[in-house]
Wavefront OBJ file of the C-alpha trace (Angstrom):
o trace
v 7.654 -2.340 5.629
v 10.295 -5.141 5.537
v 12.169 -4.265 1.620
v 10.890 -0.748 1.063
v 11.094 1.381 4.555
v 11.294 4.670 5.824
v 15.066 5.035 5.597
v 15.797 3.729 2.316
v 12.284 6.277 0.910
v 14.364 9.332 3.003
v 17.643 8.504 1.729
v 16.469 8.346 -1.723
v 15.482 11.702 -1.895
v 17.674 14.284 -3.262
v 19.665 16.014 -0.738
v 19.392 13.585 1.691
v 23.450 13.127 1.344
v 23.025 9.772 0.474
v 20.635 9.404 -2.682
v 23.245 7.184 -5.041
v 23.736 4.825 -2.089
v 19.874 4.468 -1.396
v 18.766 4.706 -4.759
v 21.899 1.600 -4.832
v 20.113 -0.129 -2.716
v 16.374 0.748 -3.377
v 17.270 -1.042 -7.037
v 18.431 -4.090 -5.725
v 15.617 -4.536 -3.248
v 13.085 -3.915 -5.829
v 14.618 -6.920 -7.315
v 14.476 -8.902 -4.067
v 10.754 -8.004 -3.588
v 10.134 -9.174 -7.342
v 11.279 -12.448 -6.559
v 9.918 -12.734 -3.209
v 6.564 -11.460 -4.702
v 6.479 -14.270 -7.845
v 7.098 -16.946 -5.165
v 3.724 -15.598 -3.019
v 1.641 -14.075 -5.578
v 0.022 -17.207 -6.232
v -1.623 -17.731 -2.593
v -2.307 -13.984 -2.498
v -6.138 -13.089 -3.563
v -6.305 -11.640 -6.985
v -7.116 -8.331 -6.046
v -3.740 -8.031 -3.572
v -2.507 -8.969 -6.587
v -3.738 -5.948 -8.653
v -3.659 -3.383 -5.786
v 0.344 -4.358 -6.170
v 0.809 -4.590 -9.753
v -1.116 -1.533 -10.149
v -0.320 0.643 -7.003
v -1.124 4.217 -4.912
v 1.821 6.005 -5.407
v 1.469 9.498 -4.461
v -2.695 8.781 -3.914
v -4.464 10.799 -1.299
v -6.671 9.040 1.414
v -10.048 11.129 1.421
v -11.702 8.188 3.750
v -11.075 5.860 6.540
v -13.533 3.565 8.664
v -13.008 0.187 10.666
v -16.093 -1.308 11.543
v -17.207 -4.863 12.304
v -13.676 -6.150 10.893
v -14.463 -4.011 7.962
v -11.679 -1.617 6.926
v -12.719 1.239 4.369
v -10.518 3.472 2.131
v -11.481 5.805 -0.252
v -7.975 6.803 -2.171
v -7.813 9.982 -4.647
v -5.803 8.618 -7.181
v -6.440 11.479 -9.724
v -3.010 12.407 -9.480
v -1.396 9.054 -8.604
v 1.387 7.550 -10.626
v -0.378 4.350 -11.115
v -2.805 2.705 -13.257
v -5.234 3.636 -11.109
v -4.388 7.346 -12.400
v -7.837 9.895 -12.880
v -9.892 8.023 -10.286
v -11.250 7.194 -6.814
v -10.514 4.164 -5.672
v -11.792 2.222 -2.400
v -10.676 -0.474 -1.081
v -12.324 -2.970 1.553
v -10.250 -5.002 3.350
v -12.578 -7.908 5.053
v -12.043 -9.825 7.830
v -9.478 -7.573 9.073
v -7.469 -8.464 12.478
v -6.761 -6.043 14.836
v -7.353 -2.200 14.793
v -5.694 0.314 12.491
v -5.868 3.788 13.932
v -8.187 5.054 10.356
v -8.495 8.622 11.957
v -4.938 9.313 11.450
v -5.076 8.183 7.751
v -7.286 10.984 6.512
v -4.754 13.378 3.849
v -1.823 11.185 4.269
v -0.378 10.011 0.663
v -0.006 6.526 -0.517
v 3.801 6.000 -1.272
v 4.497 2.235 -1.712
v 2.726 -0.852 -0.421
v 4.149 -4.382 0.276
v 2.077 -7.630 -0.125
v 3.220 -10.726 2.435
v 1.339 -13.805 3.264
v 0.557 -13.916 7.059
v -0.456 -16.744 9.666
v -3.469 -15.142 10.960
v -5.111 -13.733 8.049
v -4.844 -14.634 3.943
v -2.488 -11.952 3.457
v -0.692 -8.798 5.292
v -0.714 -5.197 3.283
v 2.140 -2.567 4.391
v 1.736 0.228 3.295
v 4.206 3.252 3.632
v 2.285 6.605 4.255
v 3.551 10.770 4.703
v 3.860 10.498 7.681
v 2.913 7.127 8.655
v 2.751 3.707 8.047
v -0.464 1.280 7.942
v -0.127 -2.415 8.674
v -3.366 -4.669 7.292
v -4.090 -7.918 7.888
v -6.725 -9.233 6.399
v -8.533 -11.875 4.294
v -10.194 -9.953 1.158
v -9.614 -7.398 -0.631
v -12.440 -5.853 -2.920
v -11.534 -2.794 -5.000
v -13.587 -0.489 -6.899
v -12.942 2.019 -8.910
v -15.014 5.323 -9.361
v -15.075 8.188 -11.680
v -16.490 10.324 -9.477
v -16.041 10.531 -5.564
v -18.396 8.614 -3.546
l 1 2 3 4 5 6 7 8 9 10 11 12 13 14 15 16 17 18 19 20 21 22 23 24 25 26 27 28 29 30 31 32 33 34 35 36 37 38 39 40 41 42 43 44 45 46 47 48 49 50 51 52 53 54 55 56 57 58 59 60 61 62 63 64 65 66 67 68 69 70 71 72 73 74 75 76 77 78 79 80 81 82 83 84 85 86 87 88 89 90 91 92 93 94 95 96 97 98 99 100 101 102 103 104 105 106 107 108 109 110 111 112 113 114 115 116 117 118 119 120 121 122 123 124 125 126 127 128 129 130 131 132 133 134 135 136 137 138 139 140 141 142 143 144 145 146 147 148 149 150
């Protein structure tokens, strides 16, 4: 995560003995990022798009699987605060580079994500986790939403 990282999440929380001086700064890098984002959004797929404009937060991943530059998530977002609120959501990332450790992913709640463009791939998701943090390049993104889980 390059604007939204560990630090600034942990000092934002209360007791943290810093929260007016994070929360400060977690304001005016939300505006960075909104600028940065408008400049990019345009060679970003559509459905990076979405993912961001509509977001995880506080969505529980129930699934994970890499296979054949495949990368599966199934996210609870019955409980999310996003528009994605009520429902299952997974997400395919295609043409994925590397190898994301998926085991690890399993129960770990979506906090914030961060769309960049990337020289290797079409575009490169961060994502901030509890406890972790998930890096994906890749070149699509479908999403589909389910009622019910799959």
């Amino acid at each position: 995560m390059i604007f939204f990282t560990r630090e600034l999440y942990l000092g934002y929380q209360a007791n943290s003995g810093w929260e007016r001086k994070a929360s400060r700064e977690w304001n005016r890098r939300a505006k960075i990022y909104a600028d940065y984002a408008k400049v990019i959004e345009p060679m970003l797929p559509a459905s990076v798009r979405r993912l961001c404009s509509q977001g995880l937060h506080d969505g529980i991943i129930r699934e994970a699987s890499l296979k054949n530059g495949e990368l599966k998530l199934i996210v609870d977002a019955t409980k999310a605060l996003s528009r994605f609120r009520g429902r299952h959501v997974q997400l395919r990332f295609l043409g994925v580079r590397g190898r994301p450790a998926v085991a690890k992913l399993i129960g770990q709640w979506w906090l914030y994500e961060e769309a960049h463009l990337c020289s290797h791939t079409r575009f490169c998701l961060q994502v901030l986790l509890t406890p972790d943090e998930l890096e994906i390049e890749a070149d699509e993104l479908v999403i589909k939403v389910m009622t019910k889980p799959a």
